[in-house]
N, C-alpha and C positions, 0 to 999 in steps of 0.2 A: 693389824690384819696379818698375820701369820697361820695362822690354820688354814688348810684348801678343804672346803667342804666337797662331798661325792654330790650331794644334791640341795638346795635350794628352793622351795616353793616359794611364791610369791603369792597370798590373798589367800584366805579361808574361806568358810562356804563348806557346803558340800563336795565341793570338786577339790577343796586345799586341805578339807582335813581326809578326805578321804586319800586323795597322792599322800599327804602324811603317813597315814595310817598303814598302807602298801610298801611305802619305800622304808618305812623304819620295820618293820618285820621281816624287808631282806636285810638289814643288818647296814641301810646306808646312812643311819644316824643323820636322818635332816634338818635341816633347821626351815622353819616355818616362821614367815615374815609375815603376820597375820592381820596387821593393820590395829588401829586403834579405833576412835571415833572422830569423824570428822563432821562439824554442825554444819558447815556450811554447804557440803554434796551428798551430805547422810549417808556418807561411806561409814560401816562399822565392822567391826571383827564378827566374824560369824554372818557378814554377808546379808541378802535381803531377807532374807529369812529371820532375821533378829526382828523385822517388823512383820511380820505375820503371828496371827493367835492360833488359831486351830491348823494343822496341817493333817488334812484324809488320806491322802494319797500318796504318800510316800511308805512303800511296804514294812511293814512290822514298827509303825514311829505312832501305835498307840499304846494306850491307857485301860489293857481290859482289866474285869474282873479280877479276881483271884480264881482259879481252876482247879481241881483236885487233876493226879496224872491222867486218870480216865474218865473225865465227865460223863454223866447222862447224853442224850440227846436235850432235855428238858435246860441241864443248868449250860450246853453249849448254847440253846436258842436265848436263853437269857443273856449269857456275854455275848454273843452276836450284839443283841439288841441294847447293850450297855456300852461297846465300845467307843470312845472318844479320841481323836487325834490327839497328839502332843504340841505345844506352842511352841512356835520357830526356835525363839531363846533356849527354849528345854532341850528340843533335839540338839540345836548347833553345842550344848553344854556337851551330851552321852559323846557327839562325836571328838571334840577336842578332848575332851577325858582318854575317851578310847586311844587316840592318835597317840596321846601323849605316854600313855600308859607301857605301850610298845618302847616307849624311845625317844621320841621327835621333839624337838627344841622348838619351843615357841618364844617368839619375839612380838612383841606389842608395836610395833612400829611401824609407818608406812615407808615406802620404799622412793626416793627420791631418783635415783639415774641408775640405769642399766647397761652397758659397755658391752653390746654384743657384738661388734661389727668389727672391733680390733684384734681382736684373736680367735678366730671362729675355730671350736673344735678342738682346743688347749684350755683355757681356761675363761670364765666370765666376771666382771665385778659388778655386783651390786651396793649399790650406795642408799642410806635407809636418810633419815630427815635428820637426824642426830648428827650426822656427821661421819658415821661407822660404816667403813670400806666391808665389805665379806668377797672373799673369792671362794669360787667355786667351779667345780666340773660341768654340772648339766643345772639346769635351770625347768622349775616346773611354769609357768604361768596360769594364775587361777584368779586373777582381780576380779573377776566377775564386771559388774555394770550396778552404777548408777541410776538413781532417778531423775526423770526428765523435770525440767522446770519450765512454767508457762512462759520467761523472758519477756514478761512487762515491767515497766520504771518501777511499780509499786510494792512487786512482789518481793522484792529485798529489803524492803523499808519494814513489812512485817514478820518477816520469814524469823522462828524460833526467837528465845525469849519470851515465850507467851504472847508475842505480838497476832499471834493468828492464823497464820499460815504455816501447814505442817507438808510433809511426804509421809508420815508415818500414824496410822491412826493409832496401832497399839504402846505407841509412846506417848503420843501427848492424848490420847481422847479421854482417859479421866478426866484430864484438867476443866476439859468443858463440859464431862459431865459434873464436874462438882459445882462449877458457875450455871447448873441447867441452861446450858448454849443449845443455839441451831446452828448447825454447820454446814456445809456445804460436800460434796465430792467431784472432782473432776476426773470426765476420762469414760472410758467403753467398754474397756476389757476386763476380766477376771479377777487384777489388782483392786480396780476400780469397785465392782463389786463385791470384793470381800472388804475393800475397805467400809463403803457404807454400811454394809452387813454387822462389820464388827462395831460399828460406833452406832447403830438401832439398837442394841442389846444392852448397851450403857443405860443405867436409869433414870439418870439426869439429862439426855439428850432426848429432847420431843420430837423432834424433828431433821430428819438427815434429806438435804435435797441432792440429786446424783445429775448433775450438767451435762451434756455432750451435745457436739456440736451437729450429730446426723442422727439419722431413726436407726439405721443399722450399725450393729455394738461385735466387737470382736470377742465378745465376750462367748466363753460355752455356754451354751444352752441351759445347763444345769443349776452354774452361776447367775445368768439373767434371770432365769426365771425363778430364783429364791430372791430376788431382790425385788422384781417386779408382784412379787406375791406378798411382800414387807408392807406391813400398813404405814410403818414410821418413814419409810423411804418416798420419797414423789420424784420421778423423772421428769425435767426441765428439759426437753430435745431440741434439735436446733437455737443453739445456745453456745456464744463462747463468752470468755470474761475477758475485758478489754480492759477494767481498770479497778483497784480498789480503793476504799474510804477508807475513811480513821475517825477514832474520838479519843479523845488523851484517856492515858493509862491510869486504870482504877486506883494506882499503886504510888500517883505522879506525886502526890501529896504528903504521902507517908515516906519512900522511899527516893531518896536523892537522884540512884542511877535511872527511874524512871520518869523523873521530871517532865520532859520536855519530849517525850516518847506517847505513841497511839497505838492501841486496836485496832483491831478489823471489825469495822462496822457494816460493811455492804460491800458486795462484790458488784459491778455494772455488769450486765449482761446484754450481749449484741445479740440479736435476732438472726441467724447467716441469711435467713430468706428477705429479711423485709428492710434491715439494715439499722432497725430501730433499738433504740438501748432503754434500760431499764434496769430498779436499784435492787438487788436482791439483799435484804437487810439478814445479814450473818455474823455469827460470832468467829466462828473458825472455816477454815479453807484447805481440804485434804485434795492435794495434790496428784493424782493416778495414771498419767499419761502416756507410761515408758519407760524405758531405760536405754542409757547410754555404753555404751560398751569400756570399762576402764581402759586405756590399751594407747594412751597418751604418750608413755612413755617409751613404747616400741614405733612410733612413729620414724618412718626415713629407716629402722631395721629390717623389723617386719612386715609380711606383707599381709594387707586387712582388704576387707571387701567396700562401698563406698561410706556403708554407714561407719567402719571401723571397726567392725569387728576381723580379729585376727584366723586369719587362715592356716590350715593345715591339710599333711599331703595323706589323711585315713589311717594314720597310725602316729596319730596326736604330735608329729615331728612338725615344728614350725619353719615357716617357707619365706626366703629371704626375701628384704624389698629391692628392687629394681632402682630405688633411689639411695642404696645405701654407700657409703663412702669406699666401702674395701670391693674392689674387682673380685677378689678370689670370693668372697661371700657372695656375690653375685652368680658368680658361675656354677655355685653348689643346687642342687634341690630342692634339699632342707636343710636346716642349720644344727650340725653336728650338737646335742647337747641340750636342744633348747625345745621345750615341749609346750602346748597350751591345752587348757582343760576348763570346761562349766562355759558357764555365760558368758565371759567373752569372745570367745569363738562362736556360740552358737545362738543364732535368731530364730531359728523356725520351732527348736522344740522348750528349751528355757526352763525345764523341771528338775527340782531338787534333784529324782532319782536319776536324771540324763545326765546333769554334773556331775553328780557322784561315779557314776559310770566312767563317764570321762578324765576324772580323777585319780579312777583304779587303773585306766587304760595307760595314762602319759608316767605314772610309777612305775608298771609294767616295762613298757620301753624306754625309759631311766634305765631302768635297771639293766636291762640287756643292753643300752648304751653303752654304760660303764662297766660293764662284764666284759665287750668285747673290745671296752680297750684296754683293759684288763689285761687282758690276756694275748692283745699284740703288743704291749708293750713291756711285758715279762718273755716272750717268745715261746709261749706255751699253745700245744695244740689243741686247738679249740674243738675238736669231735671229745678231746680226753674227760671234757670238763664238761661236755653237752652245753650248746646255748641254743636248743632251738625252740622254736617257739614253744611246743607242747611241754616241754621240761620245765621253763621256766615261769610257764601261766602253773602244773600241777606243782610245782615247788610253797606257791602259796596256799594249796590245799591243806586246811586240817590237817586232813588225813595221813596226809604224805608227813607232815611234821611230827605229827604221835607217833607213827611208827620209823623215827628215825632220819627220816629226810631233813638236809641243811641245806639253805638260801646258797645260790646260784653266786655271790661273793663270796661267801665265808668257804667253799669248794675251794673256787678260785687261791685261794688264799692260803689253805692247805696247800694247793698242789704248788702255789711258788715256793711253798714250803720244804715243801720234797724236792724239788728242782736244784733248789739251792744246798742242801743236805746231801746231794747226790754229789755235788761241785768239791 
């Protein structure tokens, strides 16, 4: 650990490669801790988005036509009427491409301890699972969130493996459509819906049953009702699963590691009105219920709301915990350095484009972080070198850059340059 890096992201996603993407174009060469795969929290690089197929709604992340520079009206209503989304994996690929293309150092690894509380405003250490120290100036966080898990005895017995229980239909739903399985999906909202959605379109799967536990689905309208209009789908309402079956593994026979290992033969399903259970005989069990906010590791530093998601003070600066060891971090605002971005911070809105937002935002003020220490601690005057907000948001403009204009550092950089020249 000898190099101090300027900035640090932690977690990809649209919020981490987009901070990437912002902060390596001012010239602050970051490294991106971007996570690996982990089976057991379905944590994966490139974030929840690596499990979704089609994505509509995130601007310009489709699949049109080919267009001549001036189309008709005629062959524009045609690509209108041809557009297709991109699939999670595909997008999350253009953006780490993009990020990296700039600059930005990508690490495959997840990130094990974070050291914010001992030197607030000097330097931070992050500690990755390997064992490798990184120091650094400012800190992005962008872990995003987890998927939630039902937390019954059973659900660990089949979870991944091909034992039955997945969080991800566009990862394992082949597999049951090649076995022509019935599956199951848990859950009300959006997730929940596109999950069944996307595992009715398999053609091996005859039947997707979609479980929740009330009539009313927090699902949008748009989503419920493509699902509810699904002949292969049948909604099970008032409904939760209280336990699952097994029958030994197809595989027990032929293959050693699977010996003594089972499937997912039936989910029990409780009635919530009437208290009564009943076998829902399934081959697999897609998971849809939530997310948990990653932000484990800032616990007792930062400060989070009850579910855990981490707070900031409207200019993506993170806000110290009240629990935290050092007095003088206490007595601060926000925490000189340390910025958070995408889904872990945010519950109410949780969209690709709002991460990524969030992402451009906390690169943003990195950057101006370290601009103005910058430049108190070379003793340079800070109107000489402009940091104010408008200068350093049109610095990343295009525009500004074709004709000339240089990042809000590499200024800085010159003028200690001069300073020192003058000496």
């Amino acid at each position: 650990m000898n190099e101090i890096r300027n900035v640090i992201i932690i977690g990809s996603g649209p919020a981490g490669y987009t901070a990437a993407l912002y902060a390596a174009r001012a010239n602050l060469h970051p490294l991106l801790i971007a996570g690996s795969l982990d089976p057991t929290t379905s944590r994966i690089k490139g974030g929840q988005l690596m499990y979704t197929s089609d994505i509509e709604n995130f601007p310009a992340g489709i699949q049109p036509p080919d267009l001549s520079d001036y189309p008709s009206e005629e062959e524009t209503q045609a690509a209108i009427e041809n557009v297709h989304g991109l699939s999670g994996p595909d997008l999350m690929k253009r953006m780490e491409l993009q990020a990296r293309h700039f600059g930005a150092e990508m690490l495959e690894e997840f990130v094990e301890s974070v050291d914010i509380c001992a030197n607030p405003g000097k330097t931070y250490r992050v500690k990755t699972v390997d064992g490798k120290e990184h120091e650094t100036r400012a800190i992005i966080i962008a872990t995003g969130a987890s998927s939630k898990r039902l937390g019954i005895a059973a659900e660990e017995k089949f979870f991944g493996q091909g034992g039955g229980v997945s969080t991800c239909a566009t990862c394992d739903g082949a597999n049951f459509s090649r076995a022509k399985a019935t599956v199951a999906v848990i859950g009300g909202g959006d997730s929940a819906m596109e999950e069944a959605s996307y595992l009715s379109r398999l053609d091996g799967i005859p039947k997707v049953y979609l479980v929740h536990r009330r009539e009313e689905f927090r699902a949008s309208k748009v989503m419920l009702k493509r699902a509810q209009e699904n002949p292969k789908i049948e909604f099970l309402l008032h409904s939760t699963v209280e336990d699952l079956k097994g029958k030994p593994h197809p595989q027990g026979e032929t293959i050693r590691f699977f010996k003594d290992k089972e499937v997912l033969a039936a989910a029990v399903l409780k009635d919530t009105r009437t208290g009564e259970t009943r076998d829902l005989e399934i081959d697999g069990l897609f998971i849809a219920i939530g997310h948990t906010p990653n932000s484990e590791l800032f616990k007792g530093q930062l400060k989070m709301d009850e579910a855990g998601y981490l707070e900031h003070d409207g200019r993506m600066r993170a806000i110290p915990s009240m629990t935290c060891a050092s007095a003088e971090m206490r007595s601060l605002e926000h925490v000189p350095g340390i910025f958070v971005a995408g889904d872990v911070s945010d519950h109410i809105y949780r969209q690709a484009i709002t991460a990524a937002g969030m992402g451009c935002q906390a690169a943003i003020e990195a950057e101006r972080y370290l601009a103005e220490t910058m430049v108190a601690e070379a003793g340079l005057d800070a109107d000489a070198v402009s940091l104010s907000d408008e200068t350093i948001a049109q610095s990343h403009w295009s525009s500004e850059r074709e004709s000339g204009e240089k990042p809000v550092i590499e200024r800085i950089m010159e003028a200690e340059e001069c300073v020192a020249a003058e000496k």
